[in-house]
Every structure is written in C-alpha cells, then in structure tokens.
PyMOL CGO cylinders between C-alpha atoms (Angstrom):
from pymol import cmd
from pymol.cgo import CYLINDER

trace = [
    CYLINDER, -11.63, -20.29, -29.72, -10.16, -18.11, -26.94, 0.3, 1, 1, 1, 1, 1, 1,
    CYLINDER, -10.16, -18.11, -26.94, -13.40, -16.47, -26.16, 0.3, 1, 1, 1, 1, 1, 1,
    CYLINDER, -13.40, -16.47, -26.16, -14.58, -20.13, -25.29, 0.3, 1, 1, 1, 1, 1, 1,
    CYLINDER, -14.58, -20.13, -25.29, -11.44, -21.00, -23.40, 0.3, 1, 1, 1, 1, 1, 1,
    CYLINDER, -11.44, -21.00, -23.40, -11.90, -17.63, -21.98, 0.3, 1, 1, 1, 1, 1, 1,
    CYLINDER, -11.90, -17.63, -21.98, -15.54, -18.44, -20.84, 0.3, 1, 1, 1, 1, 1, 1,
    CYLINDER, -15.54, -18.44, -20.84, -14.58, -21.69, -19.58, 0.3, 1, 1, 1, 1, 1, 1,
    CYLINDER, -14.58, -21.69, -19.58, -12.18, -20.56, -17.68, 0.3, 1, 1, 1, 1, 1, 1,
    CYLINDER, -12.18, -20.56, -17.68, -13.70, -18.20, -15.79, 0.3, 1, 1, 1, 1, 1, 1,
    CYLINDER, -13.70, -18.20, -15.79, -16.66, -20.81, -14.88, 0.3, 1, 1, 1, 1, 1, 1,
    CYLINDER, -16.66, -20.81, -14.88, -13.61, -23.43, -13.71, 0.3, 1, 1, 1, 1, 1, 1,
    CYLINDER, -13.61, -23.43, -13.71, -12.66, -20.44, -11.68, 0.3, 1, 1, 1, 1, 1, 1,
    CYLINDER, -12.66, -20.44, -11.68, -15.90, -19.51, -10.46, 0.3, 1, 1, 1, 1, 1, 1,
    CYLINDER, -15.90, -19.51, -10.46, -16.41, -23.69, -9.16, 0.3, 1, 1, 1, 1, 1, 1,
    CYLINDER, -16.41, -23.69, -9.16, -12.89, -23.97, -7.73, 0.3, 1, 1, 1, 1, 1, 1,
    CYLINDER, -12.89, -23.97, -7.73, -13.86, -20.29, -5.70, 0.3, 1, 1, 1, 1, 1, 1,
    CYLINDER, -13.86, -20.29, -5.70, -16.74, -21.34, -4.35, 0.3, 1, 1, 1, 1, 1, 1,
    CYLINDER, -16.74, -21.34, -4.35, -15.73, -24.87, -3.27, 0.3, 1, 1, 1, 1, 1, 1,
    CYLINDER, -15.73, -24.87, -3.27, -12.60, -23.56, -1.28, 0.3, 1, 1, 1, 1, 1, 1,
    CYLINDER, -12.60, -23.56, -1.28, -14.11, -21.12, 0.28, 0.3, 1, 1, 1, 1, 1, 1,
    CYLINDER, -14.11, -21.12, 0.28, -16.45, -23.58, 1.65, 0.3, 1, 1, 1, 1, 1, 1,
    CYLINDER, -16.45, -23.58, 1.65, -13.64, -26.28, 2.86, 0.3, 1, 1, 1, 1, 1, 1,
    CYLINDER, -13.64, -26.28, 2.86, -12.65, -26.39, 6.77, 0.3, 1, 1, 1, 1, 1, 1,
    CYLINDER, -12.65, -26.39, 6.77, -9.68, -28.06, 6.03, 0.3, 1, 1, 1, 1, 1, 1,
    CYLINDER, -9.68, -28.06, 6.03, -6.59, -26.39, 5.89, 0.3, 1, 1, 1, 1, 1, 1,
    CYLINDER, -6.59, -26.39, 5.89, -5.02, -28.59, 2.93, 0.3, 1, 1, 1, 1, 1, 1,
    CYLINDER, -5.02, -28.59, 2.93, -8.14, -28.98, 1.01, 0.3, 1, 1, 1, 1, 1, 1,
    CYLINDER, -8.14, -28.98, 1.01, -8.25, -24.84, 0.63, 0.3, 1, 1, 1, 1, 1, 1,
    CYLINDER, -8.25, -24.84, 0.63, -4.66, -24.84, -0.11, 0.3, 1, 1, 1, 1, 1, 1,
    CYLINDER, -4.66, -24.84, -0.11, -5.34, -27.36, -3.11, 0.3, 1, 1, 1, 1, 1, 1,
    CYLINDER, -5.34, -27.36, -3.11, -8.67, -25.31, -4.07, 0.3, 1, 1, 1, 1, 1, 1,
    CYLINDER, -8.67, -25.31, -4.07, -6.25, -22.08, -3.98, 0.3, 1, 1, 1, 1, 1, 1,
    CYLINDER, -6.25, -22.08, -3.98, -3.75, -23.50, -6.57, 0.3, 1, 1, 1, 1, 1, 1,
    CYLINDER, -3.75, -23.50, -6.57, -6.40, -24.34, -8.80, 0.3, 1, 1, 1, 1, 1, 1,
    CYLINDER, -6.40, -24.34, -8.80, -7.64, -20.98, -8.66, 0.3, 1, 1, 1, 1, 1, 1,
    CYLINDER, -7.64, -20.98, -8.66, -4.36, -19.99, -9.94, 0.3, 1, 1, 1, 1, 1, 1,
    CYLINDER, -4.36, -19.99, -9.94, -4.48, -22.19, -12.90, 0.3, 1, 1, 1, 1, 1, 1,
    CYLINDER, -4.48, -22.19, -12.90, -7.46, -20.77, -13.73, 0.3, 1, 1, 1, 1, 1, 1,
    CYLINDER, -7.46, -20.77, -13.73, -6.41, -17.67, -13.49, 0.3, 1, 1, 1, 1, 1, 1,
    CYLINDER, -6.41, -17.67, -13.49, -3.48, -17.97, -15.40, 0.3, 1, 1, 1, 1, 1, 1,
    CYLINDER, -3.48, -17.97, -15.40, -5.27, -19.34, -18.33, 0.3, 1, 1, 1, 1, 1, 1,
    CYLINDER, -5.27, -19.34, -18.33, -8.21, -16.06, -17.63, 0.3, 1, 1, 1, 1, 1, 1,
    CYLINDER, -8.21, -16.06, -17.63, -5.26, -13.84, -18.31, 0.3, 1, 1, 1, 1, 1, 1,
    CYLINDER, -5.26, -13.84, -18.31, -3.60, -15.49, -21.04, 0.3, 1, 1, 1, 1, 1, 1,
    CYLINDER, -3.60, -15.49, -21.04, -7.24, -15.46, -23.27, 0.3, 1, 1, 1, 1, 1, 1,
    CYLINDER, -7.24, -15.46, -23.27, -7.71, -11.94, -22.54, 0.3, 1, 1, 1, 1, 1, 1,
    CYLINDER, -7.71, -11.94, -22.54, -4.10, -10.84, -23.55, 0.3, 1, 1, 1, 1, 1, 1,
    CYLINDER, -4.10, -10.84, -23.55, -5.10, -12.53, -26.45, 0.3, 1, 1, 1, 1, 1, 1,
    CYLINDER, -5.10, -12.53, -26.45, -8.25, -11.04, -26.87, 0.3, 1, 1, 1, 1, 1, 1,
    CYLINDER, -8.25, -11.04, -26.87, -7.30, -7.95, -25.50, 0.3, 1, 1, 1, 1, 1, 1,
    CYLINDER, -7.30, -7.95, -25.50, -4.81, -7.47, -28.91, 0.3, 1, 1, 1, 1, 1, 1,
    CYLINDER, -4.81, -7.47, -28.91, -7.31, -8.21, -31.32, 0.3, 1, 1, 1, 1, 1, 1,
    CYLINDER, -7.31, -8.21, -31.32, -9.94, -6.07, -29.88, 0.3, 1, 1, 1, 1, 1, 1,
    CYLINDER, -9.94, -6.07, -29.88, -8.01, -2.92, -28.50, 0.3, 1, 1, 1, 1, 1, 1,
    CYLINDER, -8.01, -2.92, -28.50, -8.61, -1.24, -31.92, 0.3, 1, 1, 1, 1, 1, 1,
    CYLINDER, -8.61, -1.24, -31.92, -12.42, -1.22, -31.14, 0.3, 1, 1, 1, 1, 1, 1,
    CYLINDER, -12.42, -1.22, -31.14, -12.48, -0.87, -27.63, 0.3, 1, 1, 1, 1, 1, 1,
    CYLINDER, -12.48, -0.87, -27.63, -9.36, 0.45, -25.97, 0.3, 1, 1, 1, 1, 1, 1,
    CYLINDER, -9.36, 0.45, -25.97, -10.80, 1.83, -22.72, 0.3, 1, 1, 1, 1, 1, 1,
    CYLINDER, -10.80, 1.83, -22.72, -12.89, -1.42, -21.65, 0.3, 1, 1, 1, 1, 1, 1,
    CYLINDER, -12.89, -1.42, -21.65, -10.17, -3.37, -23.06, 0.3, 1, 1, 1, 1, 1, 1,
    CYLINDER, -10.17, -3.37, -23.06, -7.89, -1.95, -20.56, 0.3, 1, 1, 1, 1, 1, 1,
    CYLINDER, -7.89, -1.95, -20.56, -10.87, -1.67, -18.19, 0.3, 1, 1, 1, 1, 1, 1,
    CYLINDER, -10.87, -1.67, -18.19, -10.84, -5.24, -18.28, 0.3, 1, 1, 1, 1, 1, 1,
    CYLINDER, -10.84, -5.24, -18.28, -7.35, -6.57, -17.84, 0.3, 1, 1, 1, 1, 1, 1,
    CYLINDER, -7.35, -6.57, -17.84, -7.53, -4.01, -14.38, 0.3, 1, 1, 1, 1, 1, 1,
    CYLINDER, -7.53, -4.01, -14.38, -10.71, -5.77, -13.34, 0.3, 1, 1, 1, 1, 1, 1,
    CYLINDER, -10.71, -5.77, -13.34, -9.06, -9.25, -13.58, 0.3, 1, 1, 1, 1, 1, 1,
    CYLINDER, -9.06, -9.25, -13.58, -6.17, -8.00, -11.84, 0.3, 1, 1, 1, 1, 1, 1,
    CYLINDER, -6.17, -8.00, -11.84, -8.35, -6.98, -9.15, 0.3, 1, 1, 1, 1, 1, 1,
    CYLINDER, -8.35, -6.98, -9.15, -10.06, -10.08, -8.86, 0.3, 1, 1, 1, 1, 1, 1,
    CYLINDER, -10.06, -10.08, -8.86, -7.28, -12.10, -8.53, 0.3, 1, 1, 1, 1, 1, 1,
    CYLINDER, -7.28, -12.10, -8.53, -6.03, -9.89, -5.95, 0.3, 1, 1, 1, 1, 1, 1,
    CYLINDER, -6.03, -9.89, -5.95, -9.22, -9.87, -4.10, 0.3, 1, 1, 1, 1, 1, 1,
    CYLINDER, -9.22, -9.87, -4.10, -9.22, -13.81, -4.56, 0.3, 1, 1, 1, 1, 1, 1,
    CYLINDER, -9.22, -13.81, -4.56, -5.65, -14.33, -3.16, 0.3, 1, 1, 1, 1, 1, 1,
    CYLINDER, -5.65, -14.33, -3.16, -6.84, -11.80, -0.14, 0.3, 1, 1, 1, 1, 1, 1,
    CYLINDER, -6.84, -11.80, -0.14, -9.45, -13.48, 0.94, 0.3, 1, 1, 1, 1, 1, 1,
    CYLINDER, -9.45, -13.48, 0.94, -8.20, -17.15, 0.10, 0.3, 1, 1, 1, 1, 1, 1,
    CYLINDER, -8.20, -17.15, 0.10, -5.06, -15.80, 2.80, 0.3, 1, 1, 1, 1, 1, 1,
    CYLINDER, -5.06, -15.80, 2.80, -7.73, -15.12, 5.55, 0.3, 1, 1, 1, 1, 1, 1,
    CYLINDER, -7.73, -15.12, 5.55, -9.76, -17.91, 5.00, 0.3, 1, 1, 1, 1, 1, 1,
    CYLINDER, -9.76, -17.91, 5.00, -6.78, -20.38, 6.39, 0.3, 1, 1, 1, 1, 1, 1,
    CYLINDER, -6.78, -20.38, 6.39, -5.78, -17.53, 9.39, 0.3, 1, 1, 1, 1, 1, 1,
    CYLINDER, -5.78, -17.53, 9.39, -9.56, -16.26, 10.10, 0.3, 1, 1, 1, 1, 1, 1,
    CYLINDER, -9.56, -16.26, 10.10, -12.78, -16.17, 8.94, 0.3, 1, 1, 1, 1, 1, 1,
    CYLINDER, -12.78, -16.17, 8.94, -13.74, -13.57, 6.04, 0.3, 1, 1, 1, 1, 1, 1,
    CYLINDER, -13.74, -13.57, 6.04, -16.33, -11.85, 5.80, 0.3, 1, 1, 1, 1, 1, 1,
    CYLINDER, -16.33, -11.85, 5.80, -19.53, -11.69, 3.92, 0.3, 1, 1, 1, 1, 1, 1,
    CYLINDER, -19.53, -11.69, 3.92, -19.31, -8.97, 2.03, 0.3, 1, 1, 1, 1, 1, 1,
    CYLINDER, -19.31, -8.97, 2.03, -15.58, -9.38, 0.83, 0.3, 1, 1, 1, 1, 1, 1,
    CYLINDER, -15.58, -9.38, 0.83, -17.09, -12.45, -0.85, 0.3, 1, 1, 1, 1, 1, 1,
    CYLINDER, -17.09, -12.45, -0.85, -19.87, -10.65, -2.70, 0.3, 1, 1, 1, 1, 1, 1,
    CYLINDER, -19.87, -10.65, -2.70, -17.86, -7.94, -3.92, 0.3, 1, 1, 1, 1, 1, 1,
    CYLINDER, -17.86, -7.94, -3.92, -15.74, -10.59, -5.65, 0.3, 1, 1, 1, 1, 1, 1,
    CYLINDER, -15.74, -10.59, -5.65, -18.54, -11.73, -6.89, 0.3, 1, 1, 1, 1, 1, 1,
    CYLINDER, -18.54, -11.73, -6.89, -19.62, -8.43, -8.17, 0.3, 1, 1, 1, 1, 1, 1,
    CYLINDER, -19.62, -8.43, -8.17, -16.47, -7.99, -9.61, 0.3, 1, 1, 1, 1, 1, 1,
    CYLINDER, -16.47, -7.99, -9.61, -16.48, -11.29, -11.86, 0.3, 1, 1, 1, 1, 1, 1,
    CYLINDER, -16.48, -11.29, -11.86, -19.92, -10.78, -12.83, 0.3, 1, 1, 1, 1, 1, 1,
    CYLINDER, -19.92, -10.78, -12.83, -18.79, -6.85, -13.55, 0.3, 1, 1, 1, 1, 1, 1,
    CYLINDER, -18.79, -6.85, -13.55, -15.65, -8.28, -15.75, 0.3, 1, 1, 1, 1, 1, 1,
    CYLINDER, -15.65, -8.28, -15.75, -17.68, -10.79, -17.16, 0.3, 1, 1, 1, 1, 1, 1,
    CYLINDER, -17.68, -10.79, -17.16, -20.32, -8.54, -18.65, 0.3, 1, 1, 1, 1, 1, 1,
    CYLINDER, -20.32, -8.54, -18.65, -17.14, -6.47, -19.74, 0.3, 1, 1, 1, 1, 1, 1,
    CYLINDER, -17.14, -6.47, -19.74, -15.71, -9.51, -21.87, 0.3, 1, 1, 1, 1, 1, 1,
    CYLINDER, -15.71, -9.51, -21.87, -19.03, -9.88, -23.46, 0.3, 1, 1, 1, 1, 1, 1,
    CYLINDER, -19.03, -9.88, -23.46, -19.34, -6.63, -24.66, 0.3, 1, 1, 1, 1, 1, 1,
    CYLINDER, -19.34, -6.63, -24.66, -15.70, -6.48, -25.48, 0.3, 1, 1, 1, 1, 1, 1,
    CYLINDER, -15.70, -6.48, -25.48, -16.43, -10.13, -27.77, 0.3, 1, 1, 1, 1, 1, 1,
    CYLINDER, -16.43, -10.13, -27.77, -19.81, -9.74, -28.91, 0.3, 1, 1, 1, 1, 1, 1,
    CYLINDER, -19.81, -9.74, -28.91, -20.40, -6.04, -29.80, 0.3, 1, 1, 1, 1, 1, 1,
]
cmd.load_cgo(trace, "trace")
C-alpha cells in the first residue's frame, strides 16, 4: 500500500511540476507550488515508511534515497523561487528531472529487489 501511495505520489508531483513551471501567472505558480508541497509531504512520509521496513536489506540506498528526495525538493523549491523573480534555466529543469527519475529507479530497487 505505501509503495502505491508512494508511486502515486511522485507522478501527482511530477504533473503539478511540470504544469507550474509552465504558468505565466504569478498566482497560478504560487497555487502549482503548494501542491508540490503536498506532494511532497506525502513522498516523504511513504518513504519513512518504507525506508523502516527496508533499511535491514538495503541501508545505503535506503539512506541514498531519503538524501535524493531531499535534494529534489530543494532543487524544486529553488527553481519554483526563480520562476516568479526570473526565468530559470534549462538545464536546472533537467537535472531535476534526472534527479526524480535517479530516485525513482532507487525506490524500485529499494521495493522490488
């Protein structure tokens, strides 16, 4: 059950990126930007809980993993912060990408293997 809520999660999160970053409007990105959070909130909530029952199997990309999603969210509150004062630029955006597919992968292994 958490892996799913953890999957889902991360593909509400995923949506919600993607559509603010692509607003103009200063109110609409704010909105986009607290869903993010939600979504975010629940992404580390599953993997706390997945992160306990799996640590005895996998501590290092267990931890690996929590640090990744930390990351990300930084990297997501960065560049949702200069999307409202400036444009960003291309490259921060696929590096956050890289980064959820990279912590992605990392969940899979860590629930699957």
């Amino acid at each position: 059950m958490w892996i799913l809520i953890n999957f889902l999660a991360w593909a509400g999160f995923i949506l919600v990126l993607q559509s603010g970053l692509s607003q103009s409007i200063e109110k609409q990105i704010i909105k986009k930007l607290i869903r993010a959070r939600l979504f975010y909130l629940i992404i580390i909530i599953s993997q706390v809980v997945i992160g306990i029952r799996s640590y005895e199997r996998y501590p290092f990309l267990t931890i690996c993993g929590i640090i990744l999603t930390l990351i990300i969210i930084l990297g997501t509150e960065i560049i949702f912060s200069r999307r409202r004062t400036t444009t960003i630029k291309g490259y921060s955006i696929w590096l956050l990408l890289l980064l959820i597919t990279l912590a992605l992968l990392n969940q899979t292994i860590i629930n699957f293997f």
